[in-house]
C-alpha positions in Angstrom: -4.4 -2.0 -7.6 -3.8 -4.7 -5.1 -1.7 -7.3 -4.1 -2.9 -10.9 -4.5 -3.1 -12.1 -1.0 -2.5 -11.3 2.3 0.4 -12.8 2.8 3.0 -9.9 3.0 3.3 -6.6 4.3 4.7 -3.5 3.2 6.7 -0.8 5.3 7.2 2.3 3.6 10.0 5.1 5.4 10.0 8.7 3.7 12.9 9.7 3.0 12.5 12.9 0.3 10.5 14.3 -2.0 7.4 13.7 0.2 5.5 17.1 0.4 2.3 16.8 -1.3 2.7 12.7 -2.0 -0.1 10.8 -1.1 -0.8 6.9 -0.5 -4.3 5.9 -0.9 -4.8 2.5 1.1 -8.8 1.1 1.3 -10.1 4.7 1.1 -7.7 6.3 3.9 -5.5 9.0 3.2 -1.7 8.8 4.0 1.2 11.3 4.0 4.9 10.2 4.1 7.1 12.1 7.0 11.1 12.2 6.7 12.1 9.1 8.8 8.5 7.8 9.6 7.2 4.7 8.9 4.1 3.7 7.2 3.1 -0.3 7.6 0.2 -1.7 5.6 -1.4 -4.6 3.6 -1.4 -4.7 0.3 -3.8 -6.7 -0.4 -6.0 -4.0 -0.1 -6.6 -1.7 -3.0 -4.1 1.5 -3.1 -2.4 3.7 -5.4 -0.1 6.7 -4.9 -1.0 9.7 -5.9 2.2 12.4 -6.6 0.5 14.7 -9.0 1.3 17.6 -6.7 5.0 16.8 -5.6 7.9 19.3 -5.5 10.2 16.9 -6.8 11.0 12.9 -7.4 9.3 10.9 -4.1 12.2 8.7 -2.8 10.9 6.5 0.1 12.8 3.0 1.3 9.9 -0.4 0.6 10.7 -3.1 3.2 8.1 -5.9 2.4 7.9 -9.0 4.6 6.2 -12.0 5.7 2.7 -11.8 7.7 3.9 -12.8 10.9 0.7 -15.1 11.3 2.5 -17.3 8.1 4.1 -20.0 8.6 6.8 -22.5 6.7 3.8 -25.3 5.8 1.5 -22.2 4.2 4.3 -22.9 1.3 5.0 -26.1 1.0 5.1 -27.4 -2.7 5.4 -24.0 -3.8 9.0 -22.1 -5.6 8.0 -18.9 -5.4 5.1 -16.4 -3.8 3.4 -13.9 -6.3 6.6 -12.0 -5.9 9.5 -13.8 -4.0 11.5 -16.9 -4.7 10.6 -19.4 -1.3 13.6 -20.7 0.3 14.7 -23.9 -0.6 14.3 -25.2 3.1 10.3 -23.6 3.3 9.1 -25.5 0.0 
């Protein structure tokens, strides 16, 4: 799948359960490390793929605002696809 815009970012951070997890993102291939970081759009198409892990993938998802984006891209708008918008952004 993938997300509707382009408007926020994902951080992944491995924590367990990673060996043989993988995140598909536009036709690249990613692993998870203990303590590493993956950062990526989601707009573009990915999937997981956990067929072949050991046990239960645990990873932390930090998602955030595209650091090009500003207050005025949300005026007249309550929420994102996702999020609620601040009141003082809208």
């Amino acid at each position: 799948h993938s997300g509707p815009a382009n408007n926020i970012l994902n951080i992944h951070l491995g924590i367990s359960g990673l060996e043989g997890a993988k995140l598909f993102i536009a036709n690249e291939t990613y692993g998870w490390e203990e303590g590493k970081v993956i950062a990526w759009d989601g707009s573009y198409d990915h999937r997981v793929h956990c067929l072949d892990c050991k046990e239960d993938r645990i990873i932390m998802m930090v998602r955030y605002m595209h650091p090009e984006m500003s207050p005025a891209h949300y005026k007249g708008h309550l929420k994102t696809h996702f999020e609620d918008i601040p009141v003082e952004m809208q």
